[in-house]
LUMTI-490965 format. One record per residue (C-alpha): x, y, z; residue in three letters; residue number from 1. Coordinates in Angstrom, 2 decimals, always signed. Layout:
+---------+---------+---------+------+-----+
|       x |       y |       z | code | pos |
+---------+---------+---------+------+-----+
|       X |       Y |       Z |  ala | NUM |
...
+---------+---------+---------+------+-----+
//
This chain:
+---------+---------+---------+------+-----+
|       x |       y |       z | code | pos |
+---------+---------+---------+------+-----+
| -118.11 | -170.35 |  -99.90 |  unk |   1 |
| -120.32 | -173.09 |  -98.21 |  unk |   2 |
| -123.36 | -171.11 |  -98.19 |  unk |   3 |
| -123.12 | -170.66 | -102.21 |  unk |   4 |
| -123.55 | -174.69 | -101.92 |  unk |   5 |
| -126.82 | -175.01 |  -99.77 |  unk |   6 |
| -128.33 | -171.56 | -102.02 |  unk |   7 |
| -127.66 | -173.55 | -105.23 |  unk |   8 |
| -128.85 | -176.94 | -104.24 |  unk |   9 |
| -132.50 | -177.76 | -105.57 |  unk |  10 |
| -133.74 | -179.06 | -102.01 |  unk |  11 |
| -136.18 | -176.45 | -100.75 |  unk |  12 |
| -135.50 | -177.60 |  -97.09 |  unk |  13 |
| -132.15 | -178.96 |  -95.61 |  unk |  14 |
| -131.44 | -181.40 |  -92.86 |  unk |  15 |
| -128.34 | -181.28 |  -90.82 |  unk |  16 |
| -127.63 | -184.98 |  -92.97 |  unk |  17 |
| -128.15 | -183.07 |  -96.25 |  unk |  18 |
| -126.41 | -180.12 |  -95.29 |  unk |  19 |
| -122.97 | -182.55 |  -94.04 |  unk |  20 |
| -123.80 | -184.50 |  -97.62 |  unk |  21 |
| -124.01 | -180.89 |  -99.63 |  unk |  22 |
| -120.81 | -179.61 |  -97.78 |  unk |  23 |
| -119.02 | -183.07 |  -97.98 |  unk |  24 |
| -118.58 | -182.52 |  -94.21 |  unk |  25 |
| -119.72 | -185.25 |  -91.15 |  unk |  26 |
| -122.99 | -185.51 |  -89.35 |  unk |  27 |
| -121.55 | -183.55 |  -86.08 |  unk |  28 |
| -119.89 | -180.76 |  -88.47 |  unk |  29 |
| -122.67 | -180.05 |  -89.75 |  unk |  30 |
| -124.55 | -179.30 |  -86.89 |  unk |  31 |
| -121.62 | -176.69 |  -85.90 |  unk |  32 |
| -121.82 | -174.81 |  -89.63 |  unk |  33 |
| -125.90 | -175.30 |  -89.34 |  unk |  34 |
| -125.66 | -173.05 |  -85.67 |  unk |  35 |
| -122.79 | -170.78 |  -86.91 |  unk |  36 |
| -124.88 | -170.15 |  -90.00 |  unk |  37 |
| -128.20 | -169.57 |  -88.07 |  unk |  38 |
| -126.45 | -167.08 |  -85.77 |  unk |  39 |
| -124.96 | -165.52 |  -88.64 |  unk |  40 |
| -128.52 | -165.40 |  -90.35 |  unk |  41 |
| -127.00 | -167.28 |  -93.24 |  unk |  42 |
| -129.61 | -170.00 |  -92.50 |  unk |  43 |
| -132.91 | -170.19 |  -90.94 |  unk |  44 |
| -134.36 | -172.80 |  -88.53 |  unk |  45 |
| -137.59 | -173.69 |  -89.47 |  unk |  46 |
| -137.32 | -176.42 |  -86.28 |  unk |  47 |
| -135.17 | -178.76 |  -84.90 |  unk |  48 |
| -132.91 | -180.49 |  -87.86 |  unk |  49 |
| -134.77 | -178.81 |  -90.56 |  unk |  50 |
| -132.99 | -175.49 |  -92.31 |  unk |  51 |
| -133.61 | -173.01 |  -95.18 |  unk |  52 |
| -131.38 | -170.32 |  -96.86 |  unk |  53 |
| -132.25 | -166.79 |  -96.42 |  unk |  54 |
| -132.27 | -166.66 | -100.12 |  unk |  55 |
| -134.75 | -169.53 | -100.57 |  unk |  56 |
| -137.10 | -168.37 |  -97.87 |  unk |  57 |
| -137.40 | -164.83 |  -99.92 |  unk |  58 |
| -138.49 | -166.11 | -103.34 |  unk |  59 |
| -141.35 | -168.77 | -102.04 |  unk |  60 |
| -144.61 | -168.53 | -103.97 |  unk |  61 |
| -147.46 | -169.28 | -101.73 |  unk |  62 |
| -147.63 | -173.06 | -102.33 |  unk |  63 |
| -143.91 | -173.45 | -101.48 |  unk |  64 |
| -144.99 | -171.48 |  -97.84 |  unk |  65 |
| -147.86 | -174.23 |  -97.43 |  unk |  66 |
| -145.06 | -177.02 |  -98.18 |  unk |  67 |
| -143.01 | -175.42 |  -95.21 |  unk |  68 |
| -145.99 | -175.57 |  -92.84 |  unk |  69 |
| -146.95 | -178.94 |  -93.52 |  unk |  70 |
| -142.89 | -179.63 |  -92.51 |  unk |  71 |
| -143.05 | -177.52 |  -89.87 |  unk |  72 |
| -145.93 | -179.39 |  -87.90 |  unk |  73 |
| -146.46 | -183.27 |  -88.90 |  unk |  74 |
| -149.73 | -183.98 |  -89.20 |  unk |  75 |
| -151.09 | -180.61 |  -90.29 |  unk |  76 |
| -153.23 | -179.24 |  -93.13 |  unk |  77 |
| -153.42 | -175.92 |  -94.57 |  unk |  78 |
| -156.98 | -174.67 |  -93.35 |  unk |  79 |
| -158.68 | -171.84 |  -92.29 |  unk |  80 |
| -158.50 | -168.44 |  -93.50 |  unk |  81 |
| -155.31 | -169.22 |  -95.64 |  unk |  82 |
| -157.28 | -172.02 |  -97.64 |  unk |  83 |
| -160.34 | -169.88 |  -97.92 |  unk |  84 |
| -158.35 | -167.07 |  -99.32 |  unk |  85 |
| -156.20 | -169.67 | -101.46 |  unk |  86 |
| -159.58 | -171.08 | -103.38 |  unk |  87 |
| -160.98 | -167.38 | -103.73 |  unk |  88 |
| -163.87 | -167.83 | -100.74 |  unk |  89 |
| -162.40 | -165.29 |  -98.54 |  unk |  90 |
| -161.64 | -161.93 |  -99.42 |  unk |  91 |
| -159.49 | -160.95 |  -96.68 |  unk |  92 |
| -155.50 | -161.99 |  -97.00 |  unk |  93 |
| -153.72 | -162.59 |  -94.49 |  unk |  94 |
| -150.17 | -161.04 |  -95.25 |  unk |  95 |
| -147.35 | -163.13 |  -93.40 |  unk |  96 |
| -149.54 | -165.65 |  -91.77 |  unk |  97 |
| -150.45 | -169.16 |  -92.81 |  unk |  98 |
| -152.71 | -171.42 |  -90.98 |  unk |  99 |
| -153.16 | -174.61 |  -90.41 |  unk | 100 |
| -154.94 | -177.39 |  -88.28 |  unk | 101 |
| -152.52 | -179.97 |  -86.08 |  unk | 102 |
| -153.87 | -183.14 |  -84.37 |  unk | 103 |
| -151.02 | -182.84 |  -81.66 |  unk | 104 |
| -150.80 | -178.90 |  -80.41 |  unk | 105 |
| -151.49 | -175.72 |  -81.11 |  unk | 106 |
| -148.71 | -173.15 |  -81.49 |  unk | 107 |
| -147.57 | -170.37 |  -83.04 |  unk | 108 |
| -143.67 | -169.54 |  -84.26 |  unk | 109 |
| -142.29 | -167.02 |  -86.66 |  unk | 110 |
| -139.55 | -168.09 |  -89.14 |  unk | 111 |
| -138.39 | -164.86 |  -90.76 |  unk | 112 |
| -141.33 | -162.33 |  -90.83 |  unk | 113 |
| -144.24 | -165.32 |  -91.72 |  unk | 114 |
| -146.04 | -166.72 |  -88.90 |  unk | 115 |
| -146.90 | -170.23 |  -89.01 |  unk | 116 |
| -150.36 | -170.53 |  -86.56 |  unk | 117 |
| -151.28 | -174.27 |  -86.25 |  unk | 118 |
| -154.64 | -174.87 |  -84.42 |  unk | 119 |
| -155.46 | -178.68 |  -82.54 |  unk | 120 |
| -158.43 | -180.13 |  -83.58 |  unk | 121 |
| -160.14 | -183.48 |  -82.53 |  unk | 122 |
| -159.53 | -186.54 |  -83.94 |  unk | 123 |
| -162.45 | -187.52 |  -85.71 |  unk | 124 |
| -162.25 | -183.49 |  -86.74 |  unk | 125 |
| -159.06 | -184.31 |  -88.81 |  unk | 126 |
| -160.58 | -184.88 |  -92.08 |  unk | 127 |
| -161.14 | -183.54 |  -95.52 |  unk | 128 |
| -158.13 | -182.58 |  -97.05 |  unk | 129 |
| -156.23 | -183.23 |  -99.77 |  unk | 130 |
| -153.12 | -183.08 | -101.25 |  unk | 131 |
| -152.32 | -180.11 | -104.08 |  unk | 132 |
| -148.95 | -178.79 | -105.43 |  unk | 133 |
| -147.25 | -181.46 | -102.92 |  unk | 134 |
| -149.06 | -179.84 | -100.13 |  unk | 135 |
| -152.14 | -180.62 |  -97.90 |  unk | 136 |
| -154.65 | -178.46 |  -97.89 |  unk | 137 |
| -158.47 | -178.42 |  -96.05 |  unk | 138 |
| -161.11 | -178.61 |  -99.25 |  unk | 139 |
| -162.97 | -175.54 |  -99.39 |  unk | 140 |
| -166.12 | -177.09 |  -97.43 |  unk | 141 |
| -163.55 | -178.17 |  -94.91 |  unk | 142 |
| -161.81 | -175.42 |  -94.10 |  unk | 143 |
| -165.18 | -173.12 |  -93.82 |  unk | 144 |
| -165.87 | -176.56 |  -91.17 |  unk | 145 |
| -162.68 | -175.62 |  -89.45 |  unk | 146 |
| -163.37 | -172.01 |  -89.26 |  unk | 147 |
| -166.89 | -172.71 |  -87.88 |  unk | 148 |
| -166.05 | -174.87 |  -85.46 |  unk | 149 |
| -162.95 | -173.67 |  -83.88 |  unk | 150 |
| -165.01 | -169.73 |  -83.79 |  unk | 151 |
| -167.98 | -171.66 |  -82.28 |  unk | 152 |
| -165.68 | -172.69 |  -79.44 |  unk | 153 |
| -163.76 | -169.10 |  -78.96 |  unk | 154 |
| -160.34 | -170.72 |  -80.38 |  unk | 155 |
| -160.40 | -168.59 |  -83.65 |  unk | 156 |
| -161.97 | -165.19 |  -85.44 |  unk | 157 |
| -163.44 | -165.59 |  -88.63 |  unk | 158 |
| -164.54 | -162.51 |  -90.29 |  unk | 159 |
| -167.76 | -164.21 |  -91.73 |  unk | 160 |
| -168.55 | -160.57 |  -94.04 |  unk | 161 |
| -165.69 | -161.77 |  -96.17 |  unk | 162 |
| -167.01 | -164.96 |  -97.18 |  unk | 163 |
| -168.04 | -165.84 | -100.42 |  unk | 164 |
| -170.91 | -168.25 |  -99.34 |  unk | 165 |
| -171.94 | -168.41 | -102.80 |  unk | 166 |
| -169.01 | -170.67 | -103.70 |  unk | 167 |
| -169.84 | -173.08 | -100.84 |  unk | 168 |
| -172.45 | -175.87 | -100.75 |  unk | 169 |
| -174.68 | -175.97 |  -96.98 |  unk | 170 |
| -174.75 | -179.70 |  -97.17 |  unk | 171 |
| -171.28 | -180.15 |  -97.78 |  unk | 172 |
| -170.36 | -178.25 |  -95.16 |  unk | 173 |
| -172.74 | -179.82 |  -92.88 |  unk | 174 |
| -171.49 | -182.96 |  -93.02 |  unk | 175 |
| -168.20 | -181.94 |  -91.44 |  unk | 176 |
| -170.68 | -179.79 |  -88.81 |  unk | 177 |
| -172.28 | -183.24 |  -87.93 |  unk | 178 |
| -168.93 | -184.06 |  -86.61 |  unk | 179 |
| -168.71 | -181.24 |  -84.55 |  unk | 180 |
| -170.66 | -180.61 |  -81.22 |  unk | 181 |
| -174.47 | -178.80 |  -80.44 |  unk | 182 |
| -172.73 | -175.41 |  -79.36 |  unk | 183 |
| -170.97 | -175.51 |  -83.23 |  unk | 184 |
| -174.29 | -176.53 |  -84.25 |  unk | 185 |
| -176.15 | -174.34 |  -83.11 |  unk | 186 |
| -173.56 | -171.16 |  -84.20 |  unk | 187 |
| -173.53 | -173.00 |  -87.96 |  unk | 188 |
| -177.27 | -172.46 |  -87.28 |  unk | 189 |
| -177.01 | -168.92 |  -86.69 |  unk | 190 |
| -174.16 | -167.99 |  -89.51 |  unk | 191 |
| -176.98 | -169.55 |  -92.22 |  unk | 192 |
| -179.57 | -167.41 |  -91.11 |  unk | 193 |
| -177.50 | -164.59 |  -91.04 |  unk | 194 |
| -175.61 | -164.99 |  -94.48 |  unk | 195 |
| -179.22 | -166.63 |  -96.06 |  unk | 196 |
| -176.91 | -169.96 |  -96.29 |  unk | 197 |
+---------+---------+---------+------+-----+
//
């Protein structure tokens, strides 16, 4: 059966090319199995022209999730509560939810039971991450940055008790705050007092 083909291939993600190269069909087939097979819920759309078995999707470790956000949304870094919780800083986990920051939108789809949240920053905001395990990812100063200044403006809800401030350096972090704007300031301000920061 076709779908044995696309579970054993090694690609993590298909497009509709690899899936007509995998099935030794053309371009246009392809995009009739991809449908037939997503309607079937043999394969899952993770957007437009990008695919993923059912079989695949189930045995991703955490890293292999991030990968599938940074495809998902292009640019986009891992950030927020899911980095904090992926270096240790924050002790809540989010459980089907990974997070990221976008320069174009923000939006929010489910593929399977994980939601991928991806909140638009600024421009000159889009900094500080690197790349790990073939993923990017918000450094740990960073993504407390992110979390700071997108809860200083209402667009997100940090639970601040469930930070490990401890592991995070105040200058560090405020040289991503200097980036920011007085009101983030100003609640950056606040959280320090509050946590002894």
């Amino acid at each position: 059966m076709n779908i044995y083909k696309l579970n054993k291939n090694k690609k993590l993600i298909l497009s509709i090319e690899d899936i007509a190269e995998i099935l030794s069909i053309s371009k246009e087939s392809a995009k009739v199995t991809a449908n037939r097979y997503v309607k079937q819920k043999l394969l899952l759309r993770i957007k437009k022209n990008l695919y993923i078995t059912p079989v695949k999707f189930d045995t991703l470790k955490e890293n292999e999730f991030f990968q599938l956000a940074n495809y998902t949304q292009v640019p986009s870094y891992i950030s927020l509560a899911s980095a904090l919780s992926y270096y240790n800083i924050y002790t809540q986990q989010l459980r089907g939810v990974i997070e990221s920051v976008a320069l174009k939108r923000s939006r929010t789809f489910n593929v399977d039971e994980i939601e991928f949240r991806f909140i638009l920053v600024k421009k000159k905001f889009y900094t500080g991450f690197v790349t790990e395990n073939n993923f990017f990812i918000a450094a740990p100063k960073k993504a407390l940055a992110d979390a700071v200044y997108l809860s200083s403006l209402g667009k997100y809800n940090l639970d601040f008790d469930a930070v490990d401030f401890g592991k995070i350096n105040k200058s560090e972090v405020n040289e991503y705050i200097k980036l920011t704007n007085s009101r983030t300031k100003i609640f950056w301000d606040k959280l320090c007092k509050r946590y002894k920061i």
